[in-house]
N, C-alpha and C positions, 0 to 999 in steps of 0.2 A: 474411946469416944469422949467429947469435951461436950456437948448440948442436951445430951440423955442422961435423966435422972437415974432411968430404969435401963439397965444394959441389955439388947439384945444379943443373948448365948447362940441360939441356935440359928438355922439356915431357916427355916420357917419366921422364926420371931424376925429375924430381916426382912424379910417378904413380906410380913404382914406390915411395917413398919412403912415400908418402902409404898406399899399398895395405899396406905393412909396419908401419905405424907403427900401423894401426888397431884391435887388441889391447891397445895401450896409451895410448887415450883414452876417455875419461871418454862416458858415454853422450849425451849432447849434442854431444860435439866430433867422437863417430863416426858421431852424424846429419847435420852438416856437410860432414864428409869423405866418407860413400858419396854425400850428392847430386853433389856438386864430383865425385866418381871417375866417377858416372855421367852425368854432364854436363857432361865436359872441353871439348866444343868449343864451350861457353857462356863458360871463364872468361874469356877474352879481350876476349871483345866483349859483358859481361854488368855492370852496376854491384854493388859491395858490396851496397848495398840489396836490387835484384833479386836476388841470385843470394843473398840469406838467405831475401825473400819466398817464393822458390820451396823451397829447402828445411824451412820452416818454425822459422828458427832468429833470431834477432837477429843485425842484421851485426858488433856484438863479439864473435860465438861465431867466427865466418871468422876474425877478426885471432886471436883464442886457438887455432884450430886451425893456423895457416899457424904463430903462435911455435910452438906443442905441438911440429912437425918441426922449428924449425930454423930458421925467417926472421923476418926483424924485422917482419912484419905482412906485411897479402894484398898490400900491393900489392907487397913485393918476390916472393912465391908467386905472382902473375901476370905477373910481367916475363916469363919462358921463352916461355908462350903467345903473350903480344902481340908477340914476337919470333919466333914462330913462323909467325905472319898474314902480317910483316911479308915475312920471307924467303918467303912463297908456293912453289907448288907448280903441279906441270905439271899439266894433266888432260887425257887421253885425246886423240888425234886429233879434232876434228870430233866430237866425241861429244854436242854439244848440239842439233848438226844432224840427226845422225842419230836422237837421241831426239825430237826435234820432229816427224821424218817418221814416226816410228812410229803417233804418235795419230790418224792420218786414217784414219778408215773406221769411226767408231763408240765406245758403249761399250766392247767389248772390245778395241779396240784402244787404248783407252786403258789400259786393264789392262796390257796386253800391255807399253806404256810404262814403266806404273809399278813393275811387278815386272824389264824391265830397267834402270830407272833404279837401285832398291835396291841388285839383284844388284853392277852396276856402282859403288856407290855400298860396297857391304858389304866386296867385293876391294878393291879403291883405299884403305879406311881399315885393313883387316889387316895392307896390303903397306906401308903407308907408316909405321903402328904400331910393327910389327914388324921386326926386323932379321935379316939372314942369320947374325950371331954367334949370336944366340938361338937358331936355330933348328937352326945345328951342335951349340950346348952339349948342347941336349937328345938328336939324336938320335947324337951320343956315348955321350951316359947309357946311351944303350937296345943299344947298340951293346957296350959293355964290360958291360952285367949279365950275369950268370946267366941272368935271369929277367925279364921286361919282363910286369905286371901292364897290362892297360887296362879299365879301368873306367869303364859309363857305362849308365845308366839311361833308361829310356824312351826316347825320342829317341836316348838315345844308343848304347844299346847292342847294336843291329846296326851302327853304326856302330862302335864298339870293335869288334865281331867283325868288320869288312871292316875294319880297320886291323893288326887281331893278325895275320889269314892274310896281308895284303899284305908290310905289315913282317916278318914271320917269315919267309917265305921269305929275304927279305934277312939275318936275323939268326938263320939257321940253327935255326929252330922256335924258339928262344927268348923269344918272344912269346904270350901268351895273354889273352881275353877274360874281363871275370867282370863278373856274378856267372853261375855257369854253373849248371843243374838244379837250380831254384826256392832254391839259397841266398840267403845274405846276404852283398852286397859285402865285409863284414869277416871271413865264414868263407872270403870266396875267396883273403884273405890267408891263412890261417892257415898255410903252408909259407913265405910270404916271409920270406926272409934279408934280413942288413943290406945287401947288396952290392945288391940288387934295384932295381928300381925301381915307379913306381906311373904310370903316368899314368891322369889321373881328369878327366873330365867333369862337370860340372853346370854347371845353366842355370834359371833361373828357372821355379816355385819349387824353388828347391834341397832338394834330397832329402836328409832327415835320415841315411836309411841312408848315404849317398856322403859327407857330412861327418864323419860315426863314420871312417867306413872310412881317411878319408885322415889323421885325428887320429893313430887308431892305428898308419900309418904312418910318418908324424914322432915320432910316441913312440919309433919303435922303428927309428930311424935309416933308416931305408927312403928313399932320392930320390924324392923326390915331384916329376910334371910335371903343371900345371894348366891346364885349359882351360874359359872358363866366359865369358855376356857380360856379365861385371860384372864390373871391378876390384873393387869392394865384396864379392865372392862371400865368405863363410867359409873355404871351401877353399884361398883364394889367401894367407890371408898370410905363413904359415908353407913355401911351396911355394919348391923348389929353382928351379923354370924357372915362369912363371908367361906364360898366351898370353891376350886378350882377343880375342873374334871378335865382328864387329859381325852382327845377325841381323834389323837391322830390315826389313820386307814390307809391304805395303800386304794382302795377305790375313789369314786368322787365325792360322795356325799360322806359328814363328820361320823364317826362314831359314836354311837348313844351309850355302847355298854357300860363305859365306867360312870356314866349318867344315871342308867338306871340302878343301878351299884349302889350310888351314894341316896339314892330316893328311895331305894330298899331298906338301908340302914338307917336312914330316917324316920321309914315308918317302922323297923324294928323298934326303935329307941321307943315310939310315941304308943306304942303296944304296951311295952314293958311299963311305959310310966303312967300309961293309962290304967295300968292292972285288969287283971281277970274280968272285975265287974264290970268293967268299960266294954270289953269287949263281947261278953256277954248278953249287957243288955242292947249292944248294938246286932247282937244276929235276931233277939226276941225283936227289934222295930223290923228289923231288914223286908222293903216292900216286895220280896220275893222268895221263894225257899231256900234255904242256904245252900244246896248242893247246887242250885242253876246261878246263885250269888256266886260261886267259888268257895263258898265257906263252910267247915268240917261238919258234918252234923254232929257231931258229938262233943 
């Protein structure tokens, strides 16, 4: 690399590099970089050629985009990856046996395979994506705000609202859902301070109101935490903590599980860092008993 101070090692630190750098490339080179972001587990085993074919771009737009961050052309931007194959990965116990035995007995049981093959398939690339640093940073963040905003539209936002009541508890009410009583994601800011934070959802097709909302978040110094299943998303480049959840299904509608995956371990994190007392004194407020709340009695 000839332009970076700081070298990125890994297939991840590319990614993230690649995800930030996208604001300031040219409109060609940011048609490169979202196919490439979104079809990381191509670049490896994908030739120059192919992987412009598929993007729709010439393969000197790849070599212009891999210098644009930093490296002397794609093929040093793919050494991480192909170093990535080479090092391997464990997978599941028996788990291709057991997916094998799932398909006997029909159509549906072939379903039945393919939506646990995903599911299995959706965890395993979150967990392996993802790291437990990340996931303390964040629920630090939310842990020291004031105010922990979560925002998340259609799909997302009962899900925001079973993330605010779970994590709140932990963070002593200091968590809330929005957009709440037919507002707009950006009027449910309208008391956030700087000290705040945001965490924000979207997912394809990304909701113009949710990429306002979190613009004017970073405008206005506000932490912003991102969850969306595109590196490429709007929302991510500018984002303090940034999470990609894989959501692929063999049905119509996206997969939630490795969504809720990573919002489980989120509020694990903000549990842990909230300590005992945190959670304690959040069952002694809690406006209901804790066995009808979900919460242990003991």
């Amino acid at each position: 690399m000839s332009n970076s101070s700081i070298r990125a090692e890994s297939a991840a630190e590319v990614l993230d590099l690649l995800t930030r750098s996208l604001g300031d490339l040219t409109p060609e080179l940011r048609k490169a970089a979202t196919h490439v972001l979104e079809n990381s587990n191509l670049i490896s085993v994908t030739s120059i050629r192919e992987m412009a074919h598929q993007a729709d771009v010439k393969p000197n737009t790849l070599v212009r985009m891999a210098r644009a961050v930093g490296f002397d052309g794609y093929e040093d931007f793919r050494r991480p990856f192909r170093e990535k194959v080479i090092k391997g990965h464990d997978d599941f116990p028996d788990r291709l046996s057991w997916l094998l035995s799932l398909s006997e007995g029909g159509r549906l049981a072939g379903l039945y395979t393919d939506l646990a093959t995903a599911s299995i398939i959706n965890i395993e690339r979150l967990f392996s994506e993802t790291t437990s640093l990340a996931i303390k940073a964040a629920a630090d963040d939310i842990v020291q705000a004031p105010m922990t905003y979560v925002l998340g539209t259609g799909m997302g936002n009962s899900i925001a609202a079973y993330f605010a009541f779970v994590a709140g508890l932990a963070a002593m009410g200091k968590v809330t859902a929005i957009p709440r009583d037919g507002l707009r994601p950006i009027d449910g800011l309208a008391r956030a301070e700087r000290k705040d934070v945001l965490l924000a959802m979207a997912f394809k097709p990304y909701p113009r109101e949710v990429v306002e909302a979190v613009a004017s978040a970073v405008s206005r110094g506000i932490k912003v935490i991102c969850i969306s299943d595109s590196p490429a998303c709007p929302i991510m480049a500018e984002a303090g903590h940034r999470f990609v959840v894989p959501m692929g299904t063999p049905q119509v509608f996206a997969s939630s599980v490795a969504l809720m995956s990573l919002l489980e371990a989120i509020i694990a994190f903000v549990i842990a860092s909230g300590g005992p007392e945190a959670m304690s004194g959040s069952v002694e407020a809690a406006p209901q008993p804790p066995h009808e709340a979900g919460l242990p009695l003991e």
